[in-house]
BASE-635504 format. One record per residue (C-alpha): residue in three letters; x, y, z. Coordinates in steps of 0.02 Angstrom, whole numbers, padded with zeros to 5 digits, always signed. Layout:
<pts>
ALAXYZ...
</pts>
This chain:
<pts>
UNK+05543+06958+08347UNK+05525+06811+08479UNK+05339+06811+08474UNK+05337+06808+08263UNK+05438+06652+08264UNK+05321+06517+08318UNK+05192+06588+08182UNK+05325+06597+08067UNK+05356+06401+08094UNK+05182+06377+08093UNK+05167+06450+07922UNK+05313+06366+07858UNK+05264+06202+07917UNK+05085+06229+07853UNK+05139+06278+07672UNK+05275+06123+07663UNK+05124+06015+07741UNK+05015+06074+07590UNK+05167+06049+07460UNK+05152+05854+07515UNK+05006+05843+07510UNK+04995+05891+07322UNK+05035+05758+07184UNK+05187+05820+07069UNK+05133+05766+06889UNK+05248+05717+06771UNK+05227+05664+06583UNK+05205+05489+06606UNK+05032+05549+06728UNK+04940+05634+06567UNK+04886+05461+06476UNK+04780+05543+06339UNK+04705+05437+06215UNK+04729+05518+06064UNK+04897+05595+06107UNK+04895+05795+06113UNK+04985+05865+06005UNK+05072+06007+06113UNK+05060+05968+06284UNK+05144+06095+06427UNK+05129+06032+06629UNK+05159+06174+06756UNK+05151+06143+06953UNK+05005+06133+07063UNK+04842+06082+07023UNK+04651+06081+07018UNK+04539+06017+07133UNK+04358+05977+07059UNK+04207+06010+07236UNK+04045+06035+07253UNK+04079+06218+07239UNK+04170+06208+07057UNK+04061+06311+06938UNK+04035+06264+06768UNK+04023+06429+06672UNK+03891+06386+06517UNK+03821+06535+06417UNK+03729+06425+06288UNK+03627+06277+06300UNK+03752+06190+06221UNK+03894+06248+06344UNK+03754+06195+06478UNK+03720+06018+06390UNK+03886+05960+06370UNK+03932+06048+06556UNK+03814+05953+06635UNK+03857+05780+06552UNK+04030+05788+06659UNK+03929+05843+06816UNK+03822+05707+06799UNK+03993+05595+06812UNK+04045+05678+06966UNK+03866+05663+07061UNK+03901+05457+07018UNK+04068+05450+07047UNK+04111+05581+07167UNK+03961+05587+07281UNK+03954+05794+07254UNK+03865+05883+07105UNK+03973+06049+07039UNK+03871+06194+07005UNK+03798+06245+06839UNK+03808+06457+06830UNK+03830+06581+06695UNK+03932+06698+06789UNK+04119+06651+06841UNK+04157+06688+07017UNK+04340+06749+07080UNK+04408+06559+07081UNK+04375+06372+07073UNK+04269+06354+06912UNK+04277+06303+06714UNK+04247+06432+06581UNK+04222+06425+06384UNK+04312+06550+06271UNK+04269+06576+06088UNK+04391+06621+05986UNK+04336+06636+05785UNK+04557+06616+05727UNK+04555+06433+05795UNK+04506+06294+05669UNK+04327+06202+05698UNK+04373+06060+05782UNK+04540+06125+05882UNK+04535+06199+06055UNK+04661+06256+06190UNK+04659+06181+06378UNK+04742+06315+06504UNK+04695+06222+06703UNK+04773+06340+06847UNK+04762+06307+07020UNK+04590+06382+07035UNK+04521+06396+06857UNK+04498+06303+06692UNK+04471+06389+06528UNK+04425+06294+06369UNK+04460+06393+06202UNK+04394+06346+06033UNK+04301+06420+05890UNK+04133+06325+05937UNK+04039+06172+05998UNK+04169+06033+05932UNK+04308+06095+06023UNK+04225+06134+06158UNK+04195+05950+06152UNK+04346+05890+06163UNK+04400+05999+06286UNK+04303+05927+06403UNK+04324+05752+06351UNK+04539+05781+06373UNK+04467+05853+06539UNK+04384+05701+06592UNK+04562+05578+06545UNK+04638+05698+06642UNK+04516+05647+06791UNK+04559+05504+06892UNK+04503+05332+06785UNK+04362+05324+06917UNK+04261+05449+06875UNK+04165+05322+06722UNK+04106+05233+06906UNK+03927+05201+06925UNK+03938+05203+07115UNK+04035+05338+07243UNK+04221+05323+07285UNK+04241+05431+07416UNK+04434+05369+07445UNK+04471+05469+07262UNK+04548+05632+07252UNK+04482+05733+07105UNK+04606+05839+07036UNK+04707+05872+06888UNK+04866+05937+06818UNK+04913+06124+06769UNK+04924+06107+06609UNK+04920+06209+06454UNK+04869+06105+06310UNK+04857+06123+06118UNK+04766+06034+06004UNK+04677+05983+05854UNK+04650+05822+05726UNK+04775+05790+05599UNK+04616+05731+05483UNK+04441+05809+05467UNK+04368+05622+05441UNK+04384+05502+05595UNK+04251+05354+05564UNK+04188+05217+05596UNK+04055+05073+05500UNK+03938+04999+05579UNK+03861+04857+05458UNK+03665+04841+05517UNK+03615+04737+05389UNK+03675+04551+05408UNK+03658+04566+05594UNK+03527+04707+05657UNK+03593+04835+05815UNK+03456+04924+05901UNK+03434+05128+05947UNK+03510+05087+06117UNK+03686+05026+06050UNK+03685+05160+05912UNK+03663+05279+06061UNK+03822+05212+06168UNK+03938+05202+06014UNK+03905+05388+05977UNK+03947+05410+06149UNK+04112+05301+06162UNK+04145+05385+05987UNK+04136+05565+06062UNK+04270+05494+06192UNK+04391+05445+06066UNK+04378+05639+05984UNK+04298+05506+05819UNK+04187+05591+05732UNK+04109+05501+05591UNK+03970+05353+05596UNK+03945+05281+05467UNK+03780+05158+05462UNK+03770+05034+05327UNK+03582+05034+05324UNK+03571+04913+05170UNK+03633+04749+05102UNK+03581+04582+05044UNK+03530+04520+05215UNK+03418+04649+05264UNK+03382+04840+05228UNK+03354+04948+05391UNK+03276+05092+05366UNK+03081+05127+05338UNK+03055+05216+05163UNK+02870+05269+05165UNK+02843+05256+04971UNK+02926+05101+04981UNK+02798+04971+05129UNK+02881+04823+05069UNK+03055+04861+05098UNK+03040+04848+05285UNK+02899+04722+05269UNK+02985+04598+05184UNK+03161+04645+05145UNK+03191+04665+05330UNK+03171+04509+05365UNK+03262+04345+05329UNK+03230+04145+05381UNK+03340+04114+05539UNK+03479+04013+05508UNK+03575+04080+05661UNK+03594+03901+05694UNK+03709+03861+05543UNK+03874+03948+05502UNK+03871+04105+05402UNK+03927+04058+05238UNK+03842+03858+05236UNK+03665+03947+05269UNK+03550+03866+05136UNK+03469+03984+04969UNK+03311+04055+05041UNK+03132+04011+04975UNK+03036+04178+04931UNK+02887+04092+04982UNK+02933+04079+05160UNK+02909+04196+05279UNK+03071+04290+05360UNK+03072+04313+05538UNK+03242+04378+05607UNK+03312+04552+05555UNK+03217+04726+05598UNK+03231+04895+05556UNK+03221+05100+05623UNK+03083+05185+05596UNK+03129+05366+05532UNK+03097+05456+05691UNK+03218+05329+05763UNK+03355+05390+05637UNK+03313+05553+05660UNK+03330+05541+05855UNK+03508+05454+05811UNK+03561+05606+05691UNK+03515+05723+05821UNK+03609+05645+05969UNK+03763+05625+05864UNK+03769+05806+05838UNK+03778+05847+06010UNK+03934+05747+05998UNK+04000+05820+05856UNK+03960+05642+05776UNK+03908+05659+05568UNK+03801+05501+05539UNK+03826+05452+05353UNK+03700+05346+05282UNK+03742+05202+05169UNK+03613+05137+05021UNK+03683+05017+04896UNK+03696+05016+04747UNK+03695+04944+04589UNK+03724+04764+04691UNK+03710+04679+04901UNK+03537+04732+04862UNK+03451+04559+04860UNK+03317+04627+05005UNK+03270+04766+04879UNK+03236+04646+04730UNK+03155+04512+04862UNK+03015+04662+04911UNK+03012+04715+04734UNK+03058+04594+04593UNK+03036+04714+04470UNK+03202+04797+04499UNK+03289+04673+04431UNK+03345+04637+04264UNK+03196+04475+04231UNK+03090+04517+04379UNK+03142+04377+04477UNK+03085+04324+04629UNK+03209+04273+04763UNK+03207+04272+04946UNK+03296+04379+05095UNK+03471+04275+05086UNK+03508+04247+05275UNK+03679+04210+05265UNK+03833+04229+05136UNK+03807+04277+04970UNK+03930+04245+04823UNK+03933+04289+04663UNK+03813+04438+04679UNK+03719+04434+04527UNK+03542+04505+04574UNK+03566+04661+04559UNK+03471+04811+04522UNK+03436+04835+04325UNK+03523+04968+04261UNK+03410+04985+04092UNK+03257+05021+04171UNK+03193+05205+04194UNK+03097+05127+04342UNK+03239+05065+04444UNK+03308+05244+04446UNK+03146+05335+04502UNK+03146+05218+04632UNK+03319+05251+04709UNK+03260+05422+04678UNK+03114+05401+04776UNK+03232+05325+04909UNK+03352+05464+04931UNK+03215+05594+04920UNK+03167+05524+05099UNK+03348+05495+05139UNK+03378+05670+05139UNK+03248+05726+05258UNK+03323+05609+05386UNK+03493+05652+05369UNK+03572+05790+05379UNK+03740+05742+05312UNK+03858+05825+05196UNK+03869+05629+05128UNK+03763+05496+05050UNK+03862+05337+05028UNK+03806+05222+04891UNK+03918+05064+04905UNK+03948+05010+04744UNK+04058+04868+04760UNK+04069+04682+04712UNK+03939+04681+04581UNK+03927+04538+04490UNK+03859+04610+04304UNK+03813+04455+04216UNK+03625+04495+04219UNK+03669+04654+04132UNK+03772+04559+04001UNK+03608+04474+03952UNK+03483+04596+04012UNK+03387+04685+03853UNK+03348+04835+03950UNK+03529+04850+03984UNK+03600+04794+03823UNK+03446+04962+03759UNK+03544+05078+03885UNK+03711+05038+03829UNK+03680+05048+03652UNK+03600+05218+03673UNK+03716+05288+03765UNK+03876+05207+03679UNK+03933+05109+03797UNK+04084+05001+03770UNK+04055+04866+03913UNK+03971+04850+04084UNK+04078+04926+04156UNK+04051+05086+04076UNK+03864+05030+04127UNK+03909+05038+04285UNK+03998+05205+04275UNK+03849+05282+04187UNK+03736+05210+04348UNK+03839+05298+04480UNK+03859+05437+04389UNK+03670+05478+04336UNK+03646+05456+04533UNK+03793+05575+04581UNK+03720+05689+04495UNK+03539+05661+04565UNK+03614+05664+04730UNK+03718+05817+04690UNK+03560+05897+04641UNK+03484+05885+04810UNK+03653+05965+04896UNK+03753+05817+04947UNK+03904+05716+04889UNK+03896+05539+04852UNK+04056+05426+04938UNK+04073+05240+04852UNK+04199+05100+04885UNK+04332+05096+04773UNK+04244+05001+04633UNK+04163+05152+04568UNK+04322+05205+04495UNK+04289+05068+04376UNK+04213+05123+04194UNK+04269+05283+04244UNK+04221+05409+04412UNK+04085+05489+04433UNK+04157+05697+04425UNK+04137+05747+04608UNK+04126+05561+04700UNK+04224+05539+04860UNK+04305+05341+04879UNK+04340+05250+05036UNK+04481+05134+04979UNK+04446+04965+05052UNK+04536+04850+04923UNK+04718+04899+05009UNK+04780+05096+04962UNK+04771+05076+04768UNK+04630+05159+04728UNK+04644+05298+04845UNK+04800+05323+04776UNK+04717+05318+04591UNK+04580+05428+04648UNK+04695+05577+04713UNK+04784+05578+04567UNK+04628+05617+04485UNK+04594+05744+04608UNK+04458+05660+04715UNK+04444+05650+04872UNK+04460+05505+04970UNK+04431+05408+05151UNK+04570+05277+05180UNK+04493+05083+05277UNK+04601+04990+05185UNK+04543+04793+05250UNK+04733+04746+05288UNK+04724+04884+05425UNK+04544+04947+05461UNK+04439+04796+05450UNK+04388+04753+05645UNK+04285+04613+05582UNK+04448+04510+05560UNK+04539+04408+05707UNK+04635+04520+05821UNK+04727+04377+05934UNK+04775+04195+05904UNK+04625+04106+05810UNK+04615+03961+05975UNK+04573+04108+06090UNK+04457+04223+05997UNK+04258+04195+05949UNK+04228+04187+05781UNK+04286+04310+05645UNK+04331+04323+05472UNK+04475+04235+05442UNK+04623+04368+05419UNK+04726+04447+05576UNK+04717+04610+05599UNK+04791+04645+05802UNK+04775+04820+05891UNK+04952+04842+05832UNK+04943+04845+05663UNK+04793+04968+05685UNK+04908+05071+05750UNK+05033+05069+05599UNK+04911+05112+05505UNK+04937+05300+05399UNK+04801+05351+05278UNK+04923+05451+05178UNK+05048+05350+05069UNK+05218+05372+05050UNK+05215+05391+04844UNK+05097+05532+04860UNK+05136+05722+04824UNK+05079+05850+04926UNK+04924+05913+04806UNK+04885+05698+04824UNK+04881+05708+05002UNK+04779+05854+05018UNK+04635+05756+04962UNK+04663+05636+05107UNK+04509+05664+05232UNK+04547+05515+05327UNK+04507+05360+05367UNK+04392+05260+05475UNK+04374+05064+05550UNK+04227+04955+05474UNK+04138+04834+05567UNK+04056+04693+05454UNK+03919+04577+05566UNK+03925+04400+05489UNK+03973+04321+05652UNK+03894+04465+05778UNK+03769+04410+05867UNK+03723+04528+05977UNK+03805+04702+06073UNK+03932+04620+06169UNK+04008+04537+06015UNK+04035+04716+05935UNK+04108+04792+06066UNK+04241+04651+06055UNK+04277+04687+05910UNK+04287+04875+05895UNK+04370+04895+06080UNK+04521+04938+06100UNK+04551+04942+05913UNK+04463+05100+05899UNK+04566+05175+06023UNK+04730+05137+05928UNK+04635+05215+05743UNK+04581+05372+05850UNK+04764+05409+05908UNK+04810+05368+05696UNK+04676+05505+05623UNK+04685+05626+05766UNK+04891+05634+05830UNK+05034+05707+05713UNK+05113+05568+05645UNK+05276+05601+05725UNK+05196+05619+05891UNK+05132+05429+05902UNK+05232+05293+05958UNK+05177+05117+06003UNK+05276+05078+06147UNK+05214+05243+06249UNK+05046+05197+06175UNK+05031+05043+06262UNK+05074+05131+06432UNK+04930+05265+06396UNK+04819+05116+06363UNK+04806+05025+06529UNK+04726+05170+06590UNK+04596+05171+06452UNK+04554+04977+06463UNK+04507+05024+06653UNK+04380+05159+06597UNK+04315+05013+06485UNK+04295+04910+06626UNK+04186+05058+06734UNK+04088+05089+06562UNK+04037+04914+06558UNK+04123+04890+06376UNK+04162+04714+06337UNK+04343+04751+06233UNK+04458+04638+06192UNK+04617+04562+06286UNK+04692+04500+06146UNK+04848+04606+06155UNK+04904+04541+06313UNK+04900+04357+06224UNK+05046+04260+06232UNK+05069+04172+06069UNK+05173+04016+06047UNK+05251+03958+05846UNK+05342+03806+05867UNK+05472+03704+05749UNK+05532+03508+05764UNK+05701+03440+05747UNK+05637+03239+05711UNK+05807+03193+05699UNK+05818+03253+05875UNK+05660+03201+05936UNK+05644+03383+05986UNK+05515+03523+05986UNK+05584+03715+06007UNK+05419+03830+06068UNK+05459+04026+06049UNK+05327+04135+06141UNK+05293+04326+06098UNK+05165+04431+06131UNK+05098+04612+06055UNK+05196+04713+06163UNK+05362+04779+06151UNK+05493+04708+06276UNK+05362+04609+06355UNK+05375+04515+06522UNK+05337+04325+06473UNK+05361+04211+06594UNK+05300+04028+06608UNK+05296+03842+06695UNK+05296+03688+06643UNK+05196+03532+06699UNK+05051+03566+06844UNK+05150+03706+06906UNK+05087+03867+06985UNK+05125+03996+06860UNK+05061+04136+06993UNK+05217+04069+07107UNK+05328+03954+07002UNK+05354+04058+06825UNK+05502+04068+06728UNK+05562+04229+06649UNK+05547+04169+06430UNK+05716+04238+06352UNK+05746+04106+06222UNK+05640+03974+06131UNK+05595+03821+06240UNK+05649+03657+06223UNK+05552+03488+06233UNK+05586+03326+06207UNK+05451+03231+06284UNK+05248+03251+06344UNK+05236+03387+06455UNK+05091+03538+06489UNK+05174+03710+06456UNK+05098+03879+06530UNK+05144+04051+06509UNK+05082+04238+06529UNK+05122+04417+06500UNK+05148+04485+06654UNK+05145+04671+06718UNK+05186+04713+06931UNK+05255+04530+06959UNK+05060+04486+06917UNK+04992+04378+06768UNK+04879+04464+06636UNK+04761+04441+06537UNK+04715+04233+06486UNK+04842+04095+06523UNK+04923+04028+06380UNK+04916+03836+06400UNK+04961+03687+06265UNK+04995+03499+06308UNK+05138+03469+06199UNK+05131+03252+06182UNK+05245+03143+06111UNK+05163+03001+06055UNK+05237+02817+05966UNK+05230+02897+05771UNK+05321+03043+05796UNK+05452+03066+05682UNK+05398+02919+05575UNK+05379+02928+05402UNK+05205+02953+05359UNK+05134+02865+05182UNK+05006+02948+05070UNK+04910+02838+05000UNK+04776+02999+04921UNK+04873+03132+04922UNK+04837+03304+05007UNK+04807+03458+04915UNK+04955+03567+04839UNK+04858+03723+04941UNK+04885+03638+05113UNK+05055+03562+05127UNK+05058+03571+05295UNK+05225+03582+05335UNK+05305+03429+05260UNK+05290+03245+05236UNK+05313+03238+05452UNK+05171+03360+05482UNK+05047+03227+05540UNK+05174+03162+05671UNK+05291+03310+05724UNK+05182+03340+05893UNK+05153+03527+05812UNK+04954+03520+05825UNK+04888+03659+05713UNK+04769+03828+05751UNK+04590+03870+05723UNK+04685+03971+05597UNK+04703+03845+05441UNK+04845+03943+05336UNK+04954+03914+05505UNK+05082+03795+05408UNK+05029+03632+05517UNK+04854+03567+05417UNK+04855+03463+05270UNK+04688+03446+05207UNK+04607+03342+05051UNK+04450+03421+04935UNK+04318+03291+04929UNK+04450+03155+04927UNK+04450+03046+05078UNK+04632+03051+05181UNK+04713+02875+05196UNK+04901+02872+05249UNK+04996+02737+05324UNK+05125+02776+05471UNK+05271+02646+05482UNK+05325+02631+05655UNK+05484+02558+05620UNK+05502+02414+05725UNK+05332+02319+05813UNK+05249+02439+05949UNK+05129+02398+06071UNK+04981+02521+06052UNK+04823+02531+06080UNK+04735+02699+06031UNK+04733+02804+05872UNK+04687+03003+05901UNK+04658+03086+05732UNK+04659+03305+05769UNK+04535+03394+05633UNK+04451+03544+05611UNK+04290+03610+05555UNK+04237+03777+05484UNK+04082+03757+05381UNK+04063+03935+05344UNK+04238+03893+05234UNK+04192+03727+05192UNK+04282+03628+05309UNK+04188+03484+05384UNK+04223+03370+05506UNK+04257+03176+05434UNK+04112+03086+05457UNK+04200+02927+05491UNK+04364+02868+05522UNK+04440+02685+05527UNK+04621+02608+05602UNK+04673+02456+05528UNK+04845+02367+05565UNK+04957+02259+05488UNK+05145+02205+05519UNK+05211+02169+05325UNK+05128+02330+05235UNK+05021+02226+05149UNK+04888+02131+05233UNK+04780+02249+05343UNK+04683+02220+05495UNK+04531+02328+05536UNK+04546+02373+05755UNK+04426+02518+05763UNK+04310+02636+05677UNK+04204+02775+05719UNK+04056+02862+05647UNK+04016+03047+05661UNK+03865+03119+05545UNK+03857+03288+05493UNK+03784+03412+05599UNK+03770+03595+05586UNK+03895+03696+05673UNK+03883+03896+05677UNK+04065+03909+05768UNK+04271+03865+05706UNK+04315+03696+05830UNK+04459+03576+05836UNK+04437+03420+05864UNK+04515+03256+05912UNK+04429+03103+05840UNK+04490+02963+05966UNK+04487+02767+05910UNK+04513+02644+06058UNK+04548+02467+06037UNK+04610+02321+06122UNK+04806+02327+06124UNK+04903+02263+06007UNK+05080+02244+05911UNK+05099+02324+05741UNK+05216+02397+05643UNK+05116+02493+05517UNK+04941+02593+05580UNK+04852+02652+05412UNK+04711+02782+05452UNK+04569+02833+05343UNK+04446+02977+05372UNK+04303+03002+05243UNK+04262+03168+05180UNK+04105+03221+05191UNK+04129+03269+05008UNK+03999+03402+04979UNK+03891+03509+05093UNK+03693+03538+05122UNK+03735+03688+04990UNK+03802+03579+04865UNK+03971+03652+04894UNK+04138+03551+04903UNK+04204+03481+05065UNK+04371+03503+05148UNK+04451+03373+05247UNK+04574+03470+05364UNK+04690+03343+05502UNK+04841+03420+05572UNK+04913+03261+05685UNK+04890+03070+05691UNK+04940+03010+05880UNK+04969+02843+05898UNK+04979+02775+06082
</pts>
């Protein structure tokens, strides 16, 4: 007995040494993005080597095997072995089991083996990607860590999609996006268990795909004049004579390389071709599709009313399209065409013979019903050729085609309408799904269409609604995120915009609803936003934005700021003046008070560390503040601004111009009078604007100061001149006057609008503060 007890300690000592050494996992470890829906964590764990064998008995068990191998020979420095045979431990098999649903699969990780169940290639998918969150964040490194353990959890998990469609749009048309990015969305798509792309190949400012019957549609309609240098929606009408050279286009073999890719990711690729209207680069390649044959060029930037639109009265414009999905077809593979038809502007067809022919013919009440008869002769051209046709949520007026699928863009409406008709229907309502909208404070964020749409609201997001019965709801195949490219320049620009957005939609149309939660969402996404950062995404940090709203008590002389940010229970804390705030911060509990100049700073912050950008505002009180202001023009009823003090209550207003602190004037110059009170000594005059041409708001382009101590006689002191100038970008900013210094009582400004634009459109005259100093 004496000589078993030192092995005996040995042993013990050996076993509790091994228990250490093993991390204990605990529910707050597994930070899946989507959520699983049954989730089970056992002890121990399993330790990825050189000698784990991937068990693949297909080539696609082999393809999507050696994908995550590939990871570990970057990340880990060691390459696990590819086999068909298991051996007695340490390796991954696949299971197929016919009873599980096409995109669900079952998880099971033991100390020494991992088995992925699922009826075929899509869940086998996702096994692998939950596999790879379950890694350490490192393994999306493109160099070796050699410090990392890899290892995961025993776990048992259970899962599959709450919807079948999980999309997103990608809008190639106003700004072109190369094979290349295609390629890396379809992967960061995969990773988010999405499984829907959705390429609008065709609009107004371009059409991107070749059609071989069709030469000029990539020849000219591909291309458009570059006017990258003006903003968006000031971009002048373009002249058909002259020769467009920004835009491009894929070749088919390009597409078809795309369609086949995706499928290895369990990616459908659904093309888009508009239809009846945004198909100005169709009529500027071939006049003759419109109603009069007119010739117009590529438009290369915003585009309102649509009017040139394809006629629906002749026979010709339909064995075109014809012609056009005949080669769509052999390209794509999709159970889906999608064939827009939104936001056409019918007036053509009101005056159009050929149309006013069709109509009669077919006794047709109104355009409308022209319109219905359009979508529906292609439905069923399109239905001929096996496939379904989707359209935005205009189709349902005039009446819905019989078997059309909607995506419901115009809020839930008609969706709703649509499954009470028994369609089916795809839920991106703008207010929710929209990623081409401002997802942090205006000041902070590059340019985007002005609405607000933060990663937050994404998440409330449900594609079923409330009102709807059961049978309703059935016809709910999901939803998906759209991307519109106005103001996308490039890659990195749609990446901001998509990331981490997407990751809050894939959790919406892949976890039960009454799994998902957004405060244990935001823990699971730190983890995510660091595989960003090894992936080389650029995604947004706009959720870790601290946001100030501020109100003035002028009686008081007194500004209250109130902070916030995205998160829930967040850790604000800020400084004041030219302090440190990485040493000096204040925790925020209540608004703060000012009542004098002072330079306020503040940041989320997570570890007793700062994150994400620095929120920073000079709060000044200058010599008008709280003095009545005198309109001599008044502003317009739609920008009030927030009273008769706006332009001297310190509150300086946002890149965002319905924030409640602009008052603006259409075409109508601004001249107001501030009464000091009593004679002041000042000296300079600092007038804040903003410009957003793209929405018609220009800069003044000149401002004077005159003075005068009765009210009545006025003294010019200083004046400024500022000619227009393009400007493709949303800026504030402050129009300084210096002059020599003075005593006055009353300071009357005047800023000249630049009262219409280079379009011909109407100018707005935005000023949210007049400091006087």
């Amino acid at each position: 007995m004496r000589t078993l007890k030192p092995l005996f300690v040995l042993i013990f000592f050996a076993v509790l040494s091994l228990g250490y050494s093993q991390k204990i996992y605990t529910d707050k470890d597994i930070q899946i993005i989507p959520k699983p829906n049954q989730l089970l964590i056992q002890s121990g764990t399993f330790e990825f080597s050189k000698n784990t064998v991937f068990v693949a008995n297909t080539d696609f068990q082999k393809d999507i095997s050696t994908a995550l191998i590939s990871k570990f020979q970057i990340a880990a420095g060691f390459s696990p072995v590819l086999g068909t045979k298991a051996p007695q431990r340490n390796f991954i098999q696949f299971k197929v089991d016919p009873a599980f649903h096409k995109e669900a699969y079952k998880l099971e990780v033991i100390n020494n083996s991992i088995t992925v169940t699922a009826n075929g290639n899509a869940g086998f998918i996702y096994g692998l990607e939950t596999i790879r969150q379950l890694l350490p964040v490192a393994i999306e490194s493109k160099y070796a860590i050699t410090s990392e353990k890899w290892q995961i959890p025993n776990v048992t998990i259970t899962d599959e999609p709450r919807f079948k469609w999980r999309g997103l749009m990608l809008d190639l048309s106003r700004h072109f996006f190369d094979k290349n990015y295609i390629m890396e969305t379809i992967d960061r798509l995969a990773m988010h268990k999405m499984n829907v792309l959705h390429l609008h190949l065709v609009d107004d400012q371009g059409w991107r795909i070749e059609i071989k019957k069709y030469p000029k549609l990539t020849e000219v309609g591909a291309w458009r004049v570059d006017q990258e240098n003006v903003s968006w929606n000031a971009r002048l009408t373009t002249n058909p004579d002259e020769k467009g050279t920004y835009g491009g286009f894929f070749t088919q073999e390009e597409l078809k390389e795309i369609v086949k890719y995706a499928a290895t990711k369990n990616i459908e690729v659904i093309p888009e071709i508009e239809m009846p209207a945004h198909v100005s680069s169709a009529i500027a390649s071939y006049p003759e599709l419109a109603c009069f044959d007119q010739r117009i060029g590529v438009p290369s930037g915003g585009l309102w009313p649509i009017t040139d639109i394809y006629c629906a009265g002749k026979e010709t414009t339909f064995e075109f399209l014809q012609n056009v999905i005949d080669e769509v077809i052999t390209i794509f593979p999709s159970k889906y065409i999608h064939i827009g038809g939104d936001e056409a502007t019918k007036t053509n067809w009101e005056k159009c013979p050929h149309c006013q022919k069709r109509m009669k013919d077919n006794g047709l009440k109104n355009v409308h019903e022209l319109q219905s008869y359009f979508v529906k002769r292609m439905e069923k051209y399109i239905n001929s050729k096996g496939k379904k046709v989707i359209g935005w949520d205009e189709i349902l007026e005039g009446g819905l085609a019989p078997e059309a699928t909607v995506m419901s863009w115009r809020g839930t409406k008609g969706g709703v309408e649509a499954t009470e008709q028994g369609h089916d229907v795809i839920m991106t309502p703008e207010s929710h799904c929209y990623f081409n909208f401002y997802q942090g404070p205006q000041n902070e964020e590059p340019l985007a269409f002005d609405a607000y749409t933060p990663l937050s609201k994404v998440y409330e997001f449900d594609p079923v609604v409330p009102t709807m019965t059961p049978q309703e709801a059935s016809h709910v195949l999901g939803g998906q995120a759209n991307l519109w490219a106005e103001h996308l320049a490039g890659p990195k620009d749609s990446e901001y915009m998509i990331f981490p957005r997407l990751a809050a939609l894939s959790e919406v149309l892949w976890s039960s609803k009454d799994s998902r939660n957004w405060n244990d969402f935001t823990t699971r996404l730190a983890p995510m936003l660091k595989r960003y950062d090894y992936l080389g995404i650029n995604y947004a940090k706009s959720a870790y934005l601290v946001t100030a709203s501020s109100s003035a008590d002028l009686a008081k002389k007194q500004i209250n700021v109130t902070l916030k940010n995205e998160f829930p229970n967040p850790d604000i804390r800020y400084v004041l003046g030219d302090k440190n705030i990485d040493q000096n911060a204040l925790k925020y509990t209540n608004p703060i008070q000012f009542n004098g100049t002072t330079v306020l700073k503040a940041s989320l912050f997570q570890n007793e560390k700062p994150v994400g950008k620095t929120f920073t505002d000079t709060i000044i009180f200058h010599k008008a503040v709280g003095h009545k202001v005198n309109y001599l023009t008044p502003f317009n009823d739609n920008y009030k601004g927030d009273g008769p003090f706006t332009l001297a209550n310190t509150i300086r207003g946002s890149k965002n111009f319905h924030d409640g602190q602009w008052q603006a004037w259409l075409v109508n110059d601004m001249e107001v009078v501030v009464d000091l009170g009593t004679q002041e000594s000042i000296e300079q005059v600092i007038v804040g604007t903003l410009e957003s041409q793209g929405s018609g708001v220009n800069f003044p382009v000149k401002i004077k100061v005159l003075i005068s101590n009765d009210g009545i006689k006025y003294q010019e002191v200083g004046k400024i001149s500022r000619p227009y100038a393009a400007n493709v970008t949303s800026e504030l900013k402050d129009f300084k006057i210096n002059f020599a210094k003075i005593n006055t009582r009353f300071v009357k400004v005047i800023a000249v609008n630049l009262k219409k634009s280079p379009k011909g459109e109407s100018s707005w005259l935005f000023v949210d503060e007049i400091l006087v100093n």
